[in-house]
Backbone as a ProteinNet text record, in pm:
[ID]
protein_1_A
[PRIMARY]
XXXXXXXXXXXXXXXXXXXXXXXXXXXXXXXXXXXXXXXXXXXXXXXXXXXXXXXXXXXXXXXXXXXXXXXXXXXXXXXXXXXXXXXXXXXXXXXXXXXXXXXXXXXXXXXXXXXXXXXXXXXXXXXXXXXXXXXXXXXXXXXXXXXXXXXXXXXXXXXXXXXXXXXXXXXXXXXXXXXXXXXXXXXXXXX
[TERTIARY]
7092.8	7218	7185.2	7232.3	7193.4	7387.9	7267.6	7377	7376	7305.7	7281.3	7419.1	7494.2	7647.9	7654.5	7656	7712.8	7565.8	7477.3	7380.2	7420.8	7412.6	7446.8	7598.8	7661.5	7800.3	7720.8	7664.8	7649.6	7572.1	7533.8	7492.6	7624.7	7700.5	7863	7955.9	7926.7	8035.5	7987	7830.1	7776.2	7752.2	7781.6	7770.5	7888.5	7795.7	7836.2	7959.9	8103.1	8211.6	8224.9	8169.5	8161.8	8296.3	8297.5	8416.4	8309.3	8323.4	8251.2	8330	8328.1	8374.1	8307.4	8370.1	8341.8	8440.5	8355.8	8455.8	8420.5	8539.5	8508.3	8594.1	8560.6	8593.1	8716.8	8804.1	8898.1	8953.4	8949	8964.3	8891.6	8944.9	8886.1	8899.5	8849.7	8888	8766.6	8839.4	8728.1	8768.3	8651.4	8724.6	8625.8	8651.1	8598	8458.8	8339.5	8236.5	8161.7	8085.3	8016.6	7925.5	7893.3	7731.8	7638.2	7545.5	7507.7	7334.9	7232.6	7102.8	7029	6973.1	6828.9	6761.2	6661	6577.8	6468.5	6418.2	6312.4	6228.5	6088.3	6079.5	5983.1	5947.1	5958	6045.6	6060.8	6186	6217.8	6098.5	6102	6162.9	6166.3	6239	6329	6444.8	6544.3	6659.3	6620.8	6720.3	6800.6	6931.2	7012	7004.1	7019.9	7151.6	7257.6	7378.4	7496.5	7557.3	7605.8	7673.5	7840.6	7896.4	7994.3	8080.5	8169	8218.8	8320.8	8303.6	8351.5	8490.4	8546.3	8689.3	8711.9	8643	8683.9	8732	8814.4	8866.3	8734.1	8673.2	8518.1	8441.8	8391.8	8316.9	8303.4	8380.1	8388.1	8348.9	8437.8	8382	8237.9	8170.2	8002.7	7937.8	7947.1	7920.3	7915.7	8035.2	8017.1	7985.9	7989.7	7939.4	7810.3	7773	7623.6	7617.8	7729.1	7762.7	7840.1	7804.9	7895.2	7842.8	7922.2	7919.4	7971.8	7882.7	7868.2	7912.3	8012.8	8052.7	8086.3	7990.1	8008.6	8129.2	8167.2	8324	8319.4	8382.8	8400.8	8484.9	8483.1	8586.4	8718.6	8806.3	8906.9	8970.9	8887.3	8964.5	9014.2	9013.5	9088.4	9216.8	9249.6	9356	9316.1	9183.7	9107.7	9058.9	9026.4	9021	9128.9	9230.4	9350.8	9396.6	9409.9	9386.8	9337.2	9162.6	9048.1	9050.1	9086.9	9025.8	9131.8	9275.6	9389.9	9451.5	9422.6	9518.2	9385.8	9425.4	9362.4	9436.3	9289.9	9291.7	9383.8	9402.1	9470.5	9634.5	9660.2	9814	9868.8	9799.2	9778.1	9713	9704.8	9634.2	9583.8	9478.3	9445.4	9410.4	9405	9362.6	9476.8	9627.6	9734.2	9724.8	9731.4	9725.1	9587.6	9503.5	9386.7	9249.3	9260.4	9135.4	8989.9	8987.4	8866.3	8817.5	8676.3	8659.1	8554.5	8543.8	8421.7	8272.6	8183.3	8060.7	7993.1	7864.3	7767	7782.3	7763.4	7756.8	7897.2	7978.3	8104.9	8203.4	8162	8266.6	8313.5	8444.4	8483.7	8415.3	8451.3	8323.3	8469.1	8480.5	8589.8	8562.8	8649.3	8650.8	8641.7	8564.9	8605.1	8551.6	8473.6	8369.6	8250.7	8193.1	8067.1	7946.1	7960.5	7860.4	7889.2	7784.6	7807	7721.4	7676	7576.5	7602.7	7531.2	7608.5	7491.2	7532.8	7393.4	7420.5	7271	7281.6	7183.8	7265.1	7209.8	7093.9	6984.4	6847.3	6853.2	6923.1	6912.6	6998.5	7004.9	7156.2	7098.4	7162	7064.8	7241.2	7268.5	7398.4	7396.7	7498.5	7489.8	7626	7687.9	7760	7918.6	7960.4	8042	8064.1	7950.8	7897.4	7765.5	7791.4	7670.5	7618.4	7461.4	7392.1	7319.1	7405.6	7304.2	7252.2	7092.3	6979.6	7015.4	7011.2	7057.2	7005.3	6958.1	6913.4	7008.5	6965.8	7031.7	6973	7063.4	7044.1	7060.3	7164.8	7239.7	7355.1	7330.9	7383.9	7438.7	7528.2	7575.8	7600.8	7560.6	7566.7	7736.3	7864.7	7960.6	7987.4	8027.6	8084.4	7940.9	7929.3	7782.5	7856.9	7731.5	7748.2	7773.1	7856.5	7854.5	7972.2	7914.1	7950.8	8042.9	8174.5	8256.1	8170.8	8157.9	8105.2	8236.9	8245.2	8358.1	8396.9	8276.3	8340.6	8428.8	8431.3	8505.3	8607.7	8631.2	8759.6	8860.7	8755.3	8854.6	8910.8	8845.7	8863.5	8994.4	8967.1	9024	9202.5	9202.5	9303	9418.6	9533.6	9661	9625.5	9702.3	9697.4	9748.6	9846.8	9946.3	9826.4	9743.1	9666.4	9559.2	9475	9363	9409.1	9527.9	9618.5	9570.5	9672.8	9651.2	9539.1	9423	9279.7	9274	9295.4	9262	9286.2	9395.2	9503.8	9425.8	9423.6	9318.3	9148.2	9095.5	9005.9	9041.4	9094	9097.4	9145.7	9231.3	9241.9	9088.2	9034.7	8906.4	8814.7	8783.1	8745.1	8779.2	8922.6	8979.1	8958.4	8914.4	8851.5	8725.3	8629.2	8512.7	8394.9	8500.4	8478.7	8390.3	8496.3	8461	8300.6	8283.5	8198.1	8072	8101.6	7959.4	7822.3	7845.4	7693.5	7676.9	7768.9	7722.4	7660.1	7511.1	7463.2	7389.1	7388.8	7376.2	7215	7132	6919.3	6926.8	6985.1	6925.1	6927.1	6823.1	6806.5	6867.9	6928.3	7001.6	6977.5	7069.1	6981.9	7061.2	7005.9	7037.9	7112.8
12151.4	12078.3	11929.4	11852.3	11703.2	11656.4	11624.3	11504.2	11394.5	11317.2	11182.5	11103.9	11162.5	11063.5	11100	11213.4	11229.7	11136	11138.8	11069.8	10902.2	10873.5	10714	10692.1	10773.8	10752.6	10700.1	10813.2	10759.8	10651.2	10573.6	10429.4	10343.1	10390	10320.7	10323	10439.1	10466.8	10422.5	10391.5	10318.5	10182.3	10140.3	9984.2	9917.4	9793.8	9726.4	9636.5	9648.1	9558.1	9456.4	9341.7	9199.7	9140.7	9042	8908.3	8823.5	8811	8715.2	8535.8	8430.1	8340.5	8281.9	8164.1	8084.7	7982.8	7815.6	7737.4	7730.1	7657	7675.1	7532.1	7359.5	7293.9	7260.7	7269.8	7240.5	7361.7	7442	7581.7	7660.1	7773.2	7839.6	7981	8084.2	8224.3	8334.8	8442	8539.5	8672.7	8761.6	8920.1	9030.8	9108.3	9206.5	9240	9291	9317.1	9490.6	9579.3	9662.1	9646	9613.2	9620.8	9503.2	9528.4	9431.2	9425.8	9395	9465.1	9286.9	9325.8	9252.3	9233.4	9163.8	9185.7	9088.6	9048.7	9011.1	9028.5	9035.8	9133.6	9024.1	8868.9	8738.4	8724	8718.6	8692	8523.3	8464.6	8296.7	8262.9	8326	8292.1	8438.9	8429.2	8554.9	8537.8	8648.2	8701.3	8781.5	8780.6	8928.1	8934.9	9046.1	9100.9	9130.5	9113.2	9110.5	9123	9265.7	9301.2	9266.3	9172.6	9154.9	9169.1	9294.1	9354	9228.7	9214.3	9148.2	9104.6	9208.2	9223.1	9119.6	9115.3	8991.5	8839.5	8819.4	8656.1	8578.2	8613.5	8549.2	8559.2	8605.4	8666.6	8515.2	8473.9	8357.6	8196.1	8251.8	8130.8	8126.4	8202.3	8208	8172.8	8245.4	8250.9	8033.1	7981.2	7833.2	7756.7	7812.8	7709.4	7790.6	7887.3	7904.3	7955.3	7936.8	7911.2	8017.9	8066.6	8152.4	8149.9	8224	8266.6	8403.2	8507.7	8649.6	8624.8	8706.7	8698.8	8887.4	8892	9094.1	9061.1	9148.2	9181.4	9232.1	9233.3	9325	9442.3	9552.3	9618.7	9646.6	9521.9	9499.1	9416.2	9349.6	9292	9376.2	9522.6	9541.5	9466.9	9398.5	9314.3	9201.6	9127.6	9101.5	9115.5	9224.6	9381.9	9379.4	9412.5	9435.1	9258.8	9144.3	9028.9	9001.3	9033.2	8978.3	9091.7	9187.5	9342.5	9407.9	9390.2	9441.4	9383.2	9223.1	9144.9	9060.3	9023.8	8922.9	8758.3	8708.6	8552.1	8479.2	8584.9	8509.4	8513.5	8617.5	8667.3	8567.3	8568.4	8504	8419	8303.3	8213.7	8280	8372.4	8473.8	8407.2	8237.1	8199	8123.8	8156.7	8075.9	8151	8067.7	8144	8231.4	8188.6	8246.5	8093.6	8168.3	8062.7	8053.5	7947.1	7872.5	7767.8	7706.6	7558.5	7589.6	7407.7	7378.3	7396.5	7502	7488.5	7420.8	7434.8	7309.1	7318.8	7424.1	7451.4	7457.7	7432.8	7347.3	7483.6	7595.6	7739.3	7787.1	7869.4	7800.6	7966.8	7939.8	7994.4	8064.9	8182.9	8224.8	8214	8167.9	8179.1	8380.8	8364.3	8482.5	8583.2	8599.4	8704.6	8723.4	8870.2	8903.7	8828.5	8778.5	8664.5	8589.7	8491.9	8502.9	8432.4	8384.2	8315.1	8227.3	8118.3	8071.4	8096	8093.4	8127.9	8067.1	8027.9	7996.8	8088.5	8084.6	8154.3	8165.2	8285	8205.8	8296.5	8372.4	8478.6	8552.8	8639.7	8727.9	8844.4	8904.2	9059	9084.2	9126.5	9185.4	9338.9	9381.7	9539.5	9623	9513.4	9617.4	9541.8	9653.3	9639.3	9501.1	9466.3	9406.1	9291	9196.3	9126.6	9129	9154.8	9149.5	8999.9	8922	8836.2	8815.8	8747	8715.3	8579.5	8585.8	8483.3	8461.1	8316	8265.4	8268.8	8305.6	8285.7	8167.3	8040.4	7887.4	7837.1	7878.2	7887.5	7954.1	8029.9	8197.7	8095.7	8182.8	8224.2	8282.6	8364.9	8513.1	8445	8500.5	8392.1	8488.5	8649.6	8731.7	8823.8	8863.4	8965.9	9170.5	9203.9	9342.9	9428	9553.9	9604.2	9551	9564.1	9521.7	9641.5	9573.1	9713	9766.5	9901.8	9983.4	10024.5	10092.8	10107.4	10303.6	10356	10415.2	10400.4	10291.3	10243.4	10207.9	10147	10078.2	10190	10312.1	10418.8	10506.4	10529.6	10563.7	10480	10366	10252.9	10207.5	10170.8	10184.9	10213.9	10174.5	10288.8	10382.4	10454.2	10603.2	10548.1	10424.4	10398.9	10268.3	10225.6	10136.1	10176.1	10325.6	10386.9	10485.7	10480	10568.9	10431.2	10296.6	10151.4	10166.2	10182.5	10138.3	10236.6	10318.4	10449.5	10429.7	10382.6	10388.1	10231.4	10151.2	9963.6	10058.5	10157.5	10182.8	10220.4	10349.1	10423.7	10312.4	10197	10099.1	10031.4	9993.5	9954.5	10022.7	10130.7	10229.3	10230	10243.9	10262	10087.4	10025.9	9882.3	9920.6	9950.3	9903.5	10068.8	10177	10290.2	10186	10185.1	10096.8	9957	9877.1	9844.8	9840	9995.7	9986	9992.7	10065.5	10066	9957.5	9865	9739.3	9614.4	9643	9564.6	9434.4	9287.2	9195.3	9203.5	9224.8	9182.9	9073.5	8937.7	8817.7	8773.5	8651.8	8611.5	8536.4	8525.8	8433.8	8307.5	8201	8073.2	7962.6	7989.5	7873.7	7745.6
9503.6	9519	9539.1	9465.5	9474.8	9581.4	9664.8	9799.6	9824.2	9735.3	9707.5	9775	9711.1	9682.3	9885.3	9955.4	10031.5	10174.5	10136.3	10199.1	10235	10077	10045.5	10162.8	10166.5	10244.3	10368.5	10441.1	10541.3	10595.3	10472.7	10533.8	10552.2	10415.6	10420.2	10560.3	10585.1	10713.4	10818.8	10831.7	10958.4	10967	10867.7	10855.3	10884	10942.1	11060.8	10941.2	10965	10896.3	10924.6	10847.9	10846.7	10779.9	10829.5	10691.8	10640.4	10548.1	10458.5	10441.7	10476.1	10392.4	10332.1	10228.3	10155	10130.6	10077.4	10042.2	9861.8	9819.7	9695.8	9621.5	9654.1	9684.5	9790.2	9756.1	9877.4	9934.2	9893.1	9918.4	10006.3	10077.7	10171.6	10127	10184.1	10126.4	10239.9	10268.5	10314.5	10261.3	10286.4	10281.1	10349.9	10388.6	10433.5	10341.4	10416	10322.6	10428.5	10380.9	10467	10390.9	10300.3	10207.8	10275.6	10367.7	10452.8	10498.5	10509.5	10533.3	10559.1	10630.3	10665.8	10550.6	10508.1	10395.5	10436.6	10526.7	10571.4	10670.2	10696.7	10826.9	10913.7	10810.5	10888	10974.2	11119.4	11191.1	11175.1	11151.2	11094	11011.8	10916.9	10750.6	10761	10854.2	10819.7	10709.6	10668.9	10488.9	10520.3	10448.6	10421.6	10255.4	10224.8	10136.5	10160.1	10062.2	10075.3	9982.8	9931.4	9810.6	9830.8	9740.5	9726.4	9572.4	9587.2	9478.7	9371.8	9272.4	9166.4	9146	9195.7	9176.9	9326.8	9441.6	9546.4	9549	9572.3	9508.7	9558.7	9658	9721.3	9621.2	9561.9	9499.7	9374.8	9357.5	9252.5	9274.1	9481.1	9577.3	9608	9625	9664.3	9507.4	9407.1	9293.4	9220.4	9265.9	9246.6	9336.2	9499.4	9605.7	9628.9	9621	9711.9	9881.4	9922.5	10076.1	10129	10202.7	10307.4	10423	10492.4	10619.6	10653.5	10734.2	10781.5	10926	10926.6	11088.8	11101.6	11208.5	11302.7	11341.2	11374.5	11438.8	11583.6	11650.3	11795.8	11763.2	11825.9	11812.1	11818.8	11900.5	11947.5	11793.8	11683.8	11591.3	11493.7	11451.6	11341.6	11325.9	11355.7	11336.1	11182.4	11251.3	11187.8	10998.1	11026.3	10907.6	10809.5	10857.8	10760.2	10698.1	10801.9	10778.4	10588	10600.1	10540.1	10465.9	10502.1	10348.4	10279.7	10338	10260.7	10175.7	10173.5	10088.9	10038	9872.6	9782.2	9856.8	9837.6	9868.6	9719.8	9559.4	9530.6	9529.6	9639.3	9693.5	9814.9	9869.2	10031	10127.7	10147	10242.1	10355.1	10382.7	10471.1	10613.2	10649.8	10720.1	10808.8	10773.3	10851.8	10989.7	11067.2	11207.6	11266.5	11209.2	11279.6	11282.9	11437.8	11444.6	11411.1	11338.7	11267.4	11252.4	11266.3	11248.5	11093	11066.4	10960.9	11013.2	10935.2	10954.4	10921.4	10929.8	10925.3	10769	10704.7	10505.5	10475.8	10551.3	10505.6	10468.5	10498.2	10552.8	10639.9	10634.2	10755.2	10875.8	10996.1	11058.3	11189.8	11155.5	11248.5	11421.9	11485.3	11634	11673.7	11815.8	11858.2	11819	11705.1	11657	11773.6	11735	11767.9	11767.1	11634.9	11626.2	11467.8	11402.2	11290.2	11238.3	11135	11057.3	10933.2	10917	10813.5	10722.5	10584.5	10475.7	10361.2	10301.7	10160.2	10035.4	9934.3	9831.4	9773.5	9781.8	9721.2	9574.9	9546	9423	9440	9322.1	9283.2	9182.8	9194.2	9079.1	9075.4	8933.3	8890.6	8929.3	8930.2	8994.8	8926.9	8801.9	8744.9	8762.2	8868.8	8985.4	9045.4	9147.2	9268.3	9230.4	9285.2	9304.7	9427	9416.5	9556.9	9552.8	9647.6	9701.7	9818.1	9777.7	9851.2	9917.2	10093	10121.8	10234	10271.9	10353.7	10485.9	10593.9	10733.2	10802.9	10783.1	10811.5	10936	10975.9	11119.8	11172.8	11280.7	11350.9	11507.4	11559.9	11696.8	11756.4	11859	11933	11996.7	11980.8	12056.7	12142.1	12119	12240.5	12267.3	12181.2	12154.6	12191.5	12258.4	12249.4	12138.4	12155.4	12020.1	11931.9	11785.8	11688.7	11611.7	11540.7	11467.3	11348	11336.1	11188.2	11147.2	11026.3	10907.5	11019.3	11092.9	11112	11252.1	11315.5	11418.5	11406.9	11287.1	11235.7	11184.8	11150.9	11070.9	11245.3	11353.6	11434.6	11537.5	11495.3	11550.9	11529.4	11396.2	11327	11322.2	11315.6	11261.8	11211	11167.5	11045.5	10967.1	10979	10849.3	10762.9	10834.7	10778.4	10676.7	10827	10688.8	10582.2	10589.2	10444.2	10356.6	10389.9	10309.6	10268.6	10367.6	10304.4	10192.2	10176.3	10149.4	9975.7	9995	9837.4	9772.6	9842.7	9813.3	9775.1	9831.4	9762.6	9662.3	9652.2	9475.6	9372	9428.2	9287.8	9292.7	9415.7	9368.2	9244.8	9300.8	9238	9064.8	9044.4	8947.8	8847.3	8963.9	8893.8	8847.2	8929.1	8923.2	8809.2	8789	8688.4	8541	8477.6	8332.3	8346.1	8426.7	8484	8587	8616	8723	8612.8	8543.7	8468.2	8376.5	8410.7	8269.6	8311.2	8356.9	8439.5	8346.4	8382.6	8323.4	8434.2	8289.2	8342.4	8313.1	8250.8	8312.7	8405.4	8421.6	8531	8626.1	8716	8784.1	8841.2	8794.2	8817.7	8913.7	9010.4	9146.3	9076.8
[MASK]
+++++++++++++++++++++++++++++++++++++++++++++++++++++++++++++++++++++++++++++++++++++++++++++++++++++++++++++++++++++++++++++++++++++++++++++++++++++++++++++++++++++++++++++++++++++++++++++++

């Protein structure tokens, strides 16, 4: 019996639910991300990866600025969550009424998080779907600390009427990202 699919979940369901932003000249934009990993084991020169799916209005913002910023969550923000992962940045100004300043890489850097980091782009590998980028961690802030929200906290956490929402925002994902996951672009990506 191959359980691949049901294995791979459970990195999904334990990973830690970040917001992603980006600027993208005068523009601002974030969205929810769980595809998230360390990738350096230099603690001097610290890396992530960070798969961010195609179909994300972000996804276009990082792609022409280079720049984001990773911010953990606490558990008290699903508020947060539905904010940054239920609605497109090109429906909605996702940032009226929530607090935020300018970071040092010029994204904006939410108040009140777990922590967060600002990063720049060193490489990109196509993934179909998703781009994974390789990204420098430039400058971080521990602001509340302790534990951080995972996807399965948020599902625990939640309304019922919300993780139905999430529920139905995946299968159109999904129903996006079918026709394109295997059409992966091997050139090379260039800074």
């Amino acid at each position: 019996m191959n359980e691949a699919s049901s294995i791979s979940g459970i990195f999904w369901h334990n990973s830690p639910v970040v917001i992603i932003t980006s600027r993208r000249e005068d523009e601002i934009n974030g969205q929810v991300a769980v595809t998230l990993v360390t990738s350096s084991i230099v603690h001097t020169v610290p890396r992530l990866l960070i798969g961010i799916w195609k179909g994300n209005h972000t996804h276009g913002f990082i792609m022409k600025s280079r720049n984001l910023v990773v911010h953990l969550l606490k558990k008290d923000q699903t508020p947060l969550v539905r904010n940054f992962g239920f609605y497109s940045g090109r429906e909605k100004q996702k940032f009226t009424g929530i607090d935020h300043s300018q970071g040092k890489n010029g994204c904006p850097v939410l108040g009140g998080v777990h922590s967060y980091v600002e990063c720049s782009v060193l490489n990109a590998m196509d993934g179909g779907d998703m781009t994974a980028f390789l990204v420098s961690s430039d400058y971080g802030e521990i602001v509340r600390g302790g534990n951080w929200m995972t996807l399965a906290d948020f599902y625990a956490l939640a309304p019922e009427e919300w993780v139905i929402e999430y529920g139905q925002k995946l299968m159109e994902s999904v129903n996006f990202s079918m026709p394109i996951i295997h059409k992966i672009d091997h050139e090379a990506f260039q800074p």
